[in-house]
VODREN-474929 format. One record per residue (C-alpha): residue number from 1; chain; x, y, z. Coordinates in steps of 0.05 Angstrom, whole numbers, plus 5000, padded with zeros to 4 digits. Example, Ala and Ser with C-alpha at 12.3 -4.5 7.8 and 13.67 -1.06 7.14 Angstrom:
2
REC    n  chain    xx    yy    zz
REC    1      A  5246  4910  5156
REC    2      A  5273  4979  5143
***
This chain:
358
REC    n  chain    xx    yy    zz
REC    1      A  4701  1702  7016
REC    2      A  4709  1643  7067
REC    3      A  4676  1575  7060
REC    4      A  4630  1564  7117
REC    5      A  4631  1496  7119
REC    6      A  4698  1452  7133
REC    7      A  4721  1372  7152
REC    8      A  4783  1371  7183
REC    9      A  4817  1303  7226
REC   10      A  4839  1336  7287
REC   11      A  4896  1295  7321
REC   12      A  4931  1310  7392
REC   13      A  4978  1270  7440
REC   14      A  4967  1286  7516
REC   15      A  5027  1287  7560
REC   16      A  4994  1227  7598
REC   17      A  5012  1190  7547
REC   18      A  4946  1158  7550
REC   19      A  4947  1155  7469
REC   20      A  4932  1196  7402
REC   21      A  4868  1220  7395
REC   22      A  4835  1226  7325
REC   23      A  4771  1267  7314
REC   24      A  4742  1276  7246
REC   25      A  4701  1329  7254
REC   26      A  4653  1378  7204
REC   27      A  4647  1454  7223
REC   28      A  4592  1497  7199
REC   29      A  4596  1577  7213
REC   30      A  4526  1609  7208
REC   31      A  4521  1667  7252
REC   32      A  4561  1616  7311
REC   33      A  4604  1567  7303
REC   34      A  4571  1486  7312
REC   35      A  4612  1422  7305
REC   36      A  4581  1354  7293
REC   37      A  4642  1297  7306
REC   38      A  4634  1248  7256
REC   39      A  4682  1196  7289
REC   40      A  4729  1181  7333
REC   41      A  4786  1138  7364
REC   42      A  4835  1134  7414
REC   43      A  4897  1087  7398
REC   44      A  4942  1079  7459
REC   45      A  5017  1072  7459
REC   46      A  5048  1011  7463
REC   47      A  5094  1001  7516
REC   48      A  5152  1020  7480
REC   49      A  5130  1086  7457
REC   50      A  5109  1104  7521
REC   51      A  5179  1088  7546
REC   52      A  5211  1131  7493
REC   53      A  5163  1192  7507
REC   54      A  5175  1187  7581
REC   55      A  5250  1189  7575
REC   56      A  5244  1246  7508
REC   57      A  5264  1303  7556
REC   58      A  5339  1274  7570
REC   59      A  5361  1259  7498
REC   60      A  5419  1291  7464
REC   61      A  5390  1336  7403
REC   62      A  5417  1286  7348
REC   63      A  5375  1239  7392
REC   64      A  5313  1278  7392
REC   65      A  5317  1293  7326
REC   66      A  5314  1216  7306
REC   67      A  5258  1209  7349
REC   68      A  5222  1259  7321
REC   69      A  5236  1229  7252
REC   70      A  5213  1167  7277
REC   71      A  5152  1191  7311
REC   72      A  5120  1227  7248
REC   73      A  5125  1165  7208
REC   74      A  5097  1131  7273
REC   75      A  5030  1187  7271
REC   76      A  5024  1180  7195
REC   77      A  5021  1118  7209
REC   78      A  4963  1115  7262
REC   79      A  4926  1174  7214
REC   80      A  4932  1129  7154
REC   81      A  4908  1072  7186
REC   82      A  4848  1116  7220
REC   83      A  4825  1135  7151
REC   84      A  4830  1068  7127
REC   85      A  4784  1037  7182
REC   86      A  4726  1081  7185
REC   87      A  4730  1098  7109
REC   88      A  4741  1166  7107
REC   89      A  4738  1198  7026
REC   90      A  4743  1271  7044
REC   91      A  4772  1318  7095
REC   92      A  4805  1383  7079
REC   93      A  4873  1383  7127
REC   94      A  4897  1347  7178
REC   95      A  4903  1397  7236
REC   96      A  4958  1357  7293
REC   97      A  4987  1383  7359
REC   98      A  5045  1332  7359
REC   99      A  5071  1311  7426
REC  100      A  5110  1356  7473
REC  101      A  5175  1340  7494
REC  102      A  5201  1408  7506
REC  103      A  5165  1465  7537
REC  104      A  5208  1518  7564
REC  105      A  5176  1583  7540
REC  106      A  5208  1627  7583
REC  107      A  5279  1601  7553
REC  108      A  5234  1615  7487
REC  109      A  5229  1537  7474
REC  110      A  5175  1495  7459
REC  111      A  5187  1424  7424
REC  112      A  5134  1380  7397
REC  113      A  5149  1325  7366
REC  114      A  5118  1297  7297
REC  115      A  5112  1359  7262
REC  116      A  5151  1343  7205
REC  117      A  5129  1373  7135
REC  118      A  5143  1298  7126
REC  119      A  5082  1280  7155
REC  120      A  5038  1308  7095
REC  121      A  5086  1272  7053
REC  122      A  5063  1201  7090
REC  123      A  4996  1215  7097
REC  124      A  4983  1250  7022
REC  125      A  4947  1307  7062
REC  126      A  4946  1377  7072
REC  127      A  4972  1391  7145
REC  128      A  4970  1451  7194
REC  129      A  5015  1437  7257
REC  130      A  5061  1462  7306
REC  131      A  5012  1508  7334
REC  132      A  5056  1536  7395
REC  133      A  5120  1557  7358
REC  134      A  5094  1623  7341
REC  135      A  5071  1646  7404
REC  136      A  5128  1627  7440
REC  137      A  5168  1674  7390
REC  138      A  5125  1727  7397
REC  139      A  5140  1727  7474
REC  140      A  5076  1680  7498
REC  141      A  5073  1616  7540
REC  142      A  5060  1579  7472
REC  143      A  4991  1556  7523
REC  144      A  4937  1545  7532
REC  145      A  4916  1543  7456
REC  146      A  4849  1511  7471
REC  147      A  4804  1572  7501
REC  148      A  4800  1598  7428
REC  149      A  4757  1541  7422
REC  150      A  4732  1544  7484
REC  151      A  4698  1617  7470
REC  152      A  4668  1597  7404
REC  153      A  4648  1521  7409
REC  154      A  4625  1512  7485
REC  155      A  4602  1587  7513
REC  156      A  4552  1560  7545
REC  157      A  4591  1542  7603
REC  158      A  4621  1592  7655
REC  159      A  4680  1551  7654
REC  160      A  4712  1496  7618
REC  161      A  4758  1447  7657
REC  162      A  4800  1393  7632
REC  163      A  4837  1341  7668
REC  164      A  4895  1303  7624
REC  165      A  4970  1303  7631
REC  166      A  4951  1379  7667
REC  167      A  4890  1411  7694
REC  168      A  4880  1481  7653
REC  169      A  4812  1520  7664
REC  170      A  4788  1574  7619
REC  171      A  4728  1625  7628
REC  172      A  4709  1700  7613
REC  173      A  4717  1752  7648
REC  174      A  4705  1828  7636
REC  175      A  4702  1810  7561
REC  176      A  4766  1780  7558
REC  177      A  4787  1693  7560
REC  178      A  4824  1683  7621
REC  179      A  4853  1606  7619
REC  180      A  4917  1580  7653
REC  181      A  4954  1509  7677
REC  182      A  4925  1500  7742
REC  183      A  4971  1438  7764
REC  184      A  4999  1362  7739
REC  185      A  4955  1317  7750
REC  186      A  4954  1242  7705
REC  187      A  5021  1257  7686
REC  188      A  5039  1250  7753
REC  189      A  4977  1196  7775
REC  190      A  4995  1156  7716
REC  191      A  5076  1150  7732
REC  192      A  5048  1122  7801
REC  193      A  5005  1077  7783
REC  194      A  5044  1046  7734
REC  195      A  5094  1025  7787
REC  196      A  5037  0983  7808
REC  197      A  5029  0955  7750
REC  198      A  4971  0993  7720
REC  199      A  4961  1049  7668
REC  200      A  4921  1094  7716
REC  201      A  4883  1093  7784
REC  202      A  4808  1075  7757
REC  203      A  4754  1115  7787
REC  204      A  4808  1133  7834
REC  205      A  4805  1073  7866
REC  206      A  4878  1069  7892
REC  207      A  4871  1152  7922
REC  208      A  4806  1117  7958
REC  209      A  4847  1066  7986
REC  210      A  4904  1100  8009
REC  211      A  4915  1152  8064
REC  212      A  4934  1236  8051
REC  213      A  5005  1256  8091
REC  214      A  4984  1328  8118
REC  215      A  5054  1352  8103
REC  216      A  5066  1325  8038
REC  217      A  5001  1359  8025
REC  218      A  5028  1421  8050
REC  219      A  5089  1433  8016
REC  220      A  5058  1411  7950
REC  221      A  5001  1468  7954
REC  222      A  5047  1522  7969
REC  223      A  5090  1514  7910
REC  224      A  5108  1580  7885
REC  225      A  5080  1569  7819
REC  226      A  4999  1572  7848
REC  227      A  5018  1637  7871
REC  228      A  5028  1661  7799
REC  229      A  4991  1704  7763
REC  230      A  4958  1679  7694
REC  231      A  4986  1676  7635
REC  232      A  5022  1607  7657
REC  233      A  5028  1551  7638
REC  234      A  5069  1476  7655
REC  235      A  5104  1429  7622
REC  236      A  5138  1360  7646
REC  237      A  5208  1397  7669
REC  238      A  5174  1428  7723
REC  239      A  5140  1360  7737
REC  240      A  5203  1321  7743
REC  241      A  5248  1381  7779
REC  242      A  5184  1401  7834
REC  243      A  5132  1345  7847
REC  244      A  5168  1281  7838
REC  245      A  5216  1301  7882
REC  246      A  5174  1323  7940
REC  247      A  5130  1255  7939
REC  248      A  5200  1214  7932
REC  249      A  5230  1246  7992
REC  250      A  5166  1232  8025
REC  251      A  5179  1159  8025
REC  252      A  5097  1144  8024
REC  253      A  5066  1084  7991
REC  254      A  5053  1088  7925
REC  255      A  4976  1088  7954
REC  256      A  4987  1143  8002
REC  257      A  5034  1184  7948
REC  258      A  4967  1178  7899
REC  259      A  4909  1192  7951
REC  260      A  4965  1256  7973
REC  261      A  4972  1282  7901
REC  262      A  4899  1270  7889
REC  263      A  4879  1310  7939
REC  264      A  4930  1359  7932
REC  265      A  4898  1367  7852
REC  266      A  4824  1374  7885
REC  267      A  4848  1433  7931
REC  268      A  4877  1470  7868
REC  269      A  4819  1457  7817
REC  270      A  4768  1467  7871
REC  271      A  4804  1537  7884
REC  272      A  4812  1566  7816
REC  273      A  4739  1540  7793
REC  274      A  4716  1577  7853
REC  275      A  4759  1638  7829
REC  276      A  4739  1628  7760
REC  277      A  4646  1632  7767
REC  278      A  4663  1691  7819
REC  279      A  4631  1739  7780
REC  280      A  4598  1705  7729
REC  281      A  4517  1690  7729
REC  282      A  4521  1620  7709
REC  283      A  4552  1577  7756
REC  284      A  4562  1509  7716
REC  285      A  4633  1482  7693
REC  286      A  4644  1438  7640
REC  287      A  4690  1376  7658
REC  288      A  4731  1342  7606
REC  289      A  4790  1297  7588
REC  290      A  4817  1234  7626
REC  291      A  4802  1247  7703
REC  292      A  4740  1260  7677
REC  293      A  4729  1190  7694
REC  294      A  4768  1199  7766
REC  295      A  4707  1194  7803
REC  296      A  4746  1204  7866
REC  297      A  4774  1263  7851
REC  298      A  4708  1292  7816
REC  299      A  4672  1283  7884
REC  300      A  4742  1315  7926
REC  301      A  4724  1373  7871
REC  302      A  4653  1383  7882
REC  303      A  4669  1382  7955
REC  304      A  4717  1428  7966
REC  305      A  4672  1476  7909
REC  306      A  4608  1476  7920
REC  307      A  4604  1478  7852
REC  308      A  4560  1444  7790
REC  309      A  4599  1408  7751
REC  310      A  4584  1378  7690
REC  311      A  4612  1313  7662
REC  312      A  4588  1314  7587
REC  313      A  4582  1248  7544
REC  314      A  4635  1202  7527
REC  315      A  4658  1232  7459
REC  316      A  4660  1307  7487
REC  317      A  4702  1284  7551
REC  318      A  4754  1248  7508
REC  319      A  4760  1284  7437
REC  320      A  4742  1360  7463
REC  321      A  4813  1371  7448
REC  322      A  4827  1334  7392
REC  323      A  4765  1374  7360
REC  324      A  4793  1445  7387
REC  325      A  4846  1429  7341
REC  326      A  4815  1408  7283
REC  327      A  4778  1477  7299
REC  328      A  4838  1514  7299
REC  329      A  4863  1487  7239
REC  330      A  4801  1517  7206
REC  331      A  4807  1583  7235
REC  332      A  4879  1575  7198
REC  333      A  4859  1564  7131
REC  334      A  4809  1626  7142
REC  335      A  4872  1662  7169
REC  336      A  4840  1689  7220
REC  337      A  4867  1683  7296
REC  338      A  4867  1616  7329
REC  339      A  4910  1642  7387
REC  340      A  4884  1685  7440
REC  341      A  4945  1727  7464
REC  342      A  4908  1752  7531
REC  343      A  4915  1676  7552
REC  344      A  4987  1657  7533
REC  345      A  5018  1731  7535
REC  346      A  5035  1738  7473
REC  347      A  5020  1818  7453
REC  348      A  4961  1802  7410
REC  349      A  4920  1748  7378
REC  350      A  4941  1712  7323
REC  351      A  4939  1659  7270
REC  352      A  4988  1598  7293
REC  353      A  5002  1532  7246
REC  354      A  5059  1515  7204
REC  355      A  5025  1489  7138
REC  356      A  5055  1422  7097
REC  357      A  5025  1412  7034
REC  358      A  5049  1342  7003
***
């Protein structure tokens, strides 16, 4: 007989390297599935572990494995002290992505770091992690792992969007989840931005500014990956072997490269949100995550869609997937599937998460 009522701390580490996002969050199942977040917190990298997580993907494996050793105490760390501030007495696991540094799944590789079984050790908690290992193995993209959540926590929605390190959409369609990578986007706004100086472009203030190169903008939307069928997925290989190199070669401003890319990201959401409500009655799409906040690019979006889309309240736009997996942490300890195979290719659906008792 399964409990129907759960608190789990839900932790995840974008590849924008924006932070680590904490939710503490309490799950009831009734005949659905409802969520009440019961706090929250972003803590953002210092300077030096964003330096260390930008350069992860060129490290020797003795090298990576120190700084995965280093980066679980470094999470246990930010978990402890999370618990500490709020006060938090009682939660039942800790449910934590980890941070990619490796994602390669058709080499049948996928690295995130943090996932220790050290990490329950340090933070005296039951843990469920490493949530893309499995799928990977069984022949999936080891992504997207959020539509599970998507389908039971936010069906209200013909389609959920979210906008960190990468844009990835997810909807229904002919009773099955469809959801897929659609393209970089902070990851690679982000990079730019910092060479001015800043940790991203606000409101999209720098994209507004700066002027869109026509061919630029051409060779970046007919990369051979948007012609793709789903399941896919990206990681930051692709990222550093595809797009940086096209806007180097370029040799645009670091406003124009930003207003380019921007645009380039609104002509690729705006297409597959278009695809994605084409058969569907409702017509409204849920916005979430960082560029959230890119006003810029939410109005390039709604342009080129025609589309409603929704920007939800502070909480939801930040910590929707920090919650998902908390969520799937509890669809772990009910052993039931927290994986949705039609969306990563996997064969079927199945229960993911390595779990470190201390």
């Amino acid at each position: 007989m399964h409990a129907t009522s759960y608190v789990l701390l839900g932790v995840m580490s974008g590849t924008s390297l924006d932070g680590v996002d904490l939710a503490y969050v309490r799950f009831q199942k009734s005949e659905n599935w409802r969520y009440e977040v019961l706090q929250s917190e972003t803590i953002p990298y210092t300077k030096d572990w964003v330096g260390r997580l930008e350069h992860a993907v060129s490290l020797s494996a003795d090298a990576l494995q120190l700084l995965d050793e280093d980066y679980t105490r470094y999470l246990s760390s930010l978990i402890n002290a999370f618990v500490k501030k709020h006060p938090i007495r009682h939660f039942d696991a800790i449910a934590s992505h980890g941070h990619t540094i490796l994602h390669r799944p058709e080499a049948g590789l996928t690295y995130q770091i943090g996932n220790l079984p050290e990490l329950a050790d340090y933070t005296g908690k039951l843990v469920i992690c490493d949530f893309r290992v499995q799928d990977v193995a069984l022949g999936g993209q080891g992504a997207p792992l959020v539509p599970i959540g998507d389908r039971l926590l936010f069906a209200d929605y013909a389609a959920c969007l979210n906008i960190g390190g990468f844009a990835n959409v997810s909807f229904e369609e002919a009773g099955r989840r469809v959801a897929y990578d659609i393209c970089p986007t902070n990851i690679v706004l982000n990079t730019y931005a910092r060479k001015l100086g800043l940790d991203f472009d606000r409101d999209g203030a720098i994209a507004r500014s700066g002027s869109v190169h026509s061919p630029t903008l051409e060779q970046l939307n007919t990369l051979a990956y948007y012609q793709k069928p789903a399941p896919k997925s990206l990681g930051l290989e692709w990222v550093t072997e595809t797009i940086f190199p096209i806007l180097k070669d370029s040799q645009l401003s670091v406003p124009d490269c930003i207003a380019t890319y921007t645009e380039h990201m609104a002509a690729q959401i705006a297409q597959n949100l278009r695809f994605s409500v084409a058969g569907a009655a409702r017509k409204t799409i849920l916005i979430t995550g960082g560029g959230a906040y890119n006003s810029f690019l939410i109005e390039r979006i709604a342009a080129l869609s025609n589309l409603a889309l929704i920007i939800p309240d502070a909480q939801t736009i930040e910590f929707k997937e920090a919650l998902i997996f908390a969520f799937m942490g509890v669809l772990r300890l009910r052993n039931t599937p927290n994986v949705l195979g039609c969306v990563t290719g996997a064969p079927q659906d199945h229960c993911a998460g390595l779990v470190y008792s201390p």
